[in-house]
N, C-alpha and C positions, 0 to 999 in steps of 0.2 A: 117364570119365577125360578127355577131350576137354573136356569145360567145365572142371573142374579146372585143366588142361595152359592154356586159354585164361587162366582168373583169374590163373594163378601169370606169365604170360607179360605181361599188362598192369600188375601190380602191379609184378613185374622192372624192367620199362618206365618207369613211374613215378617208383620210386626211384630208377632210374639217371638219370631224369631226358632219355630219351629222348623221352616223348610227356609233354606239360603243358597241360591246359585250365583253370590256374586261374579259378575262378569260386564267385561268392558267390551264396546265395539271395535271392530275389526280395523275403523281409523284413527279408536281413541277420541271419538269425541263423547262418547255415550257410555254411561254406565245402570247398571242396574244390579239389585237383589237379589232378581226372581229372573230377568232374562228371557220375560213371557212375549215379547214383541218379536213376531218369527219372522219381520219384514228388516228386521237389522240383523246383520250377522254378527254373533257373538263370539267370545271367548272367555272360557269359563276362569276366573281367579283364583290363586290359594288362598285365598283371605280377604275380607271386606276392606282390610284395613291394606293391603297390599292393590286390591281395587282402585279406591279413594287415593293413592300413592302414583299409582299408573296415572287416574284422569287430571287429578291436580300438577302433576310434573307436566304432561301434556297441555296445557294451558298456559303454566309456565313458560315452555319451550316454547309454545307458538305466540305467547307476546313477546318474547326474548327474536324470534325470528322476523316479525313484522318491523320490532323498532328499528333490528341492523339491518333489514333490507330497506326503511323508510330513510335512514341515515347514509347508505351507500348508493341509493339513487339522488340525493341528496347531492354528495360528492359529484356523480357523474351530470347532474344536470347541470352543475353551476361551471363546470370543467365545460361541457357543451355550448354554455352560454357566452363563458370569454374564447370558445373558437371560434363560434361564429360572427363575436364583433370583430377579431382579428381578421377572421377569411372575408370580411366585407371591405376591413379596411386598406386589403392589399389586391381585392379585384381595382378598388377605387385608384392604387398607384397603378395598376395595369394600363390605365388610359395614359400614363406617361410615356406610353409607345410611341401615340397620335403627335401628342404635346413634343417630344423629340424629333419628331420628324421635321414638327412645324420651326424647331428650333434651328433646327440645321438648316432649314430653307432660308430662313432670313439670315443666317451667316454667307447662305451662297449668296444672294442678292445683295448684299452689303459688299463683299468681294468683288461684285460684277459692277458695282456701282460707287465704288473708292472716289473715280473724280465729281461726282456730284454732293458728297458731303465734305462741308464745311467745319473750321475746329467751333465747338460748342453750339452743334447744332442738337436742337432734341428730338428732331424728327425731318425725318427725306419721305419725301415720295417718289415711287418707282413704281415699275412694272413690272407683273411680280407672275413671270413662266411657267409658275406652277398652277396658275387660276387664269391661263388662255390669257395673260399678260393685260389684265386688269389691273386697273390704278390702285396702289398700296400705301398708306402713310407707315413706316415702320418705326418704333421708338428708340431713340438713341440717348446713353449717356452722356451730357455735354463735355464731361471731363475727362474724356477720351477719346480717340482719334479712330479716323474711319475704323481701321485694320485694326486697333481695338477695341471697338463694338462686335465687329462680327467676331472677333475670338471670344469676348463675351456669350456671344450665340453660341457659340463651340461648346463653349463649359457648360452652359445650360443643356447644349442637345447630349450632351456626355452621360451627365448628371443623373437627366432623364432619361434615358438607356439603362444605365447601371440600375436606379433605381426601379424599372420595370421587369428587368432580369433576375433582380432578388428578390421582387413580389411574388412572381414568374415560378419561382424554387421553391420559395416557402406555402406559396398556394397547396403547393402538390404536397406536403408535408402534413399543413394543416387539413386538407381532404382526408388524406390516409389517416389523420388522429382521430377526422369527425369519425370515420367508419370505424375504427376503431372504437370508439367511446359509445358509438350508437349498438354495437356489437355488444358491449359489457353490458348494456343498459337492458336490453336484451335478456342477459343470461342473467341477471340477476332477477328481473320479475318471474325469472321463471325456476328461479331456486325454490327449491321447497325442503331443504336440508338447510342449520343453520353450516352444515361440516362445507359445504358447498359456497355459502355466502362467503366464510374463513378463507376459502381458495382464491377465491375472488376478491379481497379481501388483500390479500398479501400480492395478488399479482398487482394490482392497480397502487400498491405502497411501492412493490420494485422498478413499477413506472415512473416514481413521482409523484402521482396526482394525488396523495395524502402522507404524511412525512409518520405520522403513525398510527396505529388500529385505531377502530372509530370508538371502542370503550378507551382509548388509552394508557392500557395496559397489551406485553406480554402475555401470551397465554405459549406454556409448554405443550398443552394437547390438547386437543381440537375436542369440545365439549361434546358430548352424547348423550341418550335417553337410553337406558336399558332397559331391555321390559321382559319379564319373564311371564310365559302362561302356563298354565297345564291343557291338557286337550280338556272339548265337552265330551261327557262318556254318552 
C-alpha cells in the first residue's frame, strides 16, 4: 500500500504540476514530465514546452527522412530496372559472335563453290568443311550472282562483328553502372541523416539519373534539427 500511496502521490504531483523534470530521451523518441523510467536514458529539458518542440520536430524530421529515402530508392530502383533490360539485351547481341562466324563460313563456301551456282538460283547444296564436309543446302539471293551472294555473307558476318563488339563495350559499362547503382542503393538504406540523403542526393543529380531534387526545389542549406539540453543534475 505504501508504494501505491507513493505512485498516486507523484503522479498527484505531476499533474498538479508541482514537481516537473521535463525531459526527452537520448534518441528522441520518448518524452516525459517526470523522467521516472530509469530503463530509458534521459535528458532533462528547459521547458515542457521546448520538450514537446524537440519530440515533435523529431517526428517531423523522421517522416521528412523516410519519404526522401522512400523516393530516392525509388529513383535508383527504376534506374536498376532499365539496366538490367539493357544488360540482357546486349548479352543477347553477344551470340552475334557464333552467328558471324556462321556468316563468314557460308561466304567461304560460296567462294569455293562459284561454278556450281547458277544465275537465279535460291539455293546450292555443298559440302560444307566446317561440319566434316556434311551436305548443306545454303540460301541464295536469286537476284544476284554467285560472287554476290557470298559478299552478301560478308556484310552480314561484318555487321555481326561490329555489332558484338559494341554489345561487348557497352556490357562492361552497363556492369560498372549496375555496381554503381547497387552501391547508392546501399548507402542510401543505410542513411540515417536527412544531410546524408542531400549528398546523395546531388551526387546521383550530377550523374544524371534525376534532372532535379526529388522535392523539386533548390535548397540553399542542407536542413537540420537543433536540439539544445541542459545536463540532468
Amino acid at each position: 500500500q505504501e508504494k501505491i500511496f507513493q505512485f498516486y502521490e507523484l503522479a498527484r504531483k505531476i499533474l498538479t504540476f508541482e514537481i516537473l523534470n521535463p525531459s526527452i530521451s537520448l534518441d528522441n523518441k520518448y518524452f516525459s514530465l517526470a523522467a521516472i523510467n530509469k530503463n530509458i536514458g534521459w535528458q532533462r529539458c528547459v521547458s515542457v514546452n521546448k520538450m514537446l518542440d524537440l519530440y515533435f520536430g523529431y517526428q517531423v524530421y523522421q517522416d521528412k527522412l523516410i519519404r526522401m529515402k522512400s523516393s530516392l530508392v525509388f529513383v535508383i530502383k527504376k534506374e536498376l530496372k532499365k539496366n538490367k533490360t539493357k544488360i540482357q539485351q546486349h548479352t543477347k547481341t553477344l551470340n552475334s559472335d557464333q552467328k558471324a562466324e556462321n556468316y563468314r563460313q557460308l561466304g567461304d563456301i560460296i567462294m569455293a563453290n562459284l561454278y556450281k551456282i547458277k544465275p537465279g538460283q535460291e539455293y546450292v547444296e555443298v559440302e560444307n568443311p566446317y561440319k566434316n564436309n556434311e551436305k548443306e543446302l545454303i540460301s541464295l539471293d536469286p537476284s544476284l550472282s554467285a560472287n554476290a551472294n557470298a559478299q552478301r555473307y560478308y556484310k552480314l558476318y561484318n555487321k555481326a562483328k561490329n555489332a558484338a563488339k559494341v554489345s561487348r563495350e557497352l556490357l562492361q559499362n552497363l556492369k560498372d553502372e549496375e555496381n554503381y547503382l547497387e552501391s547508392v542503393l546501399v548507402s542510401i538504406n543505410m542513411a540515417d541523416d536527412i544531410s546524408t540523403l542531400l549528398e546523395i542526393q546531388e551526387e546521383i543529380t550530377a550523374q544524371g539519373l534525376i534532372k532535379q531534387s526529388i522535392s523539386g526545389k533548390k535548397k540553399d542549406k542542407k536542413e537540420k534539427i537543433e536540439i539544445d539540453f541542459v545536463e540532468i543534475n
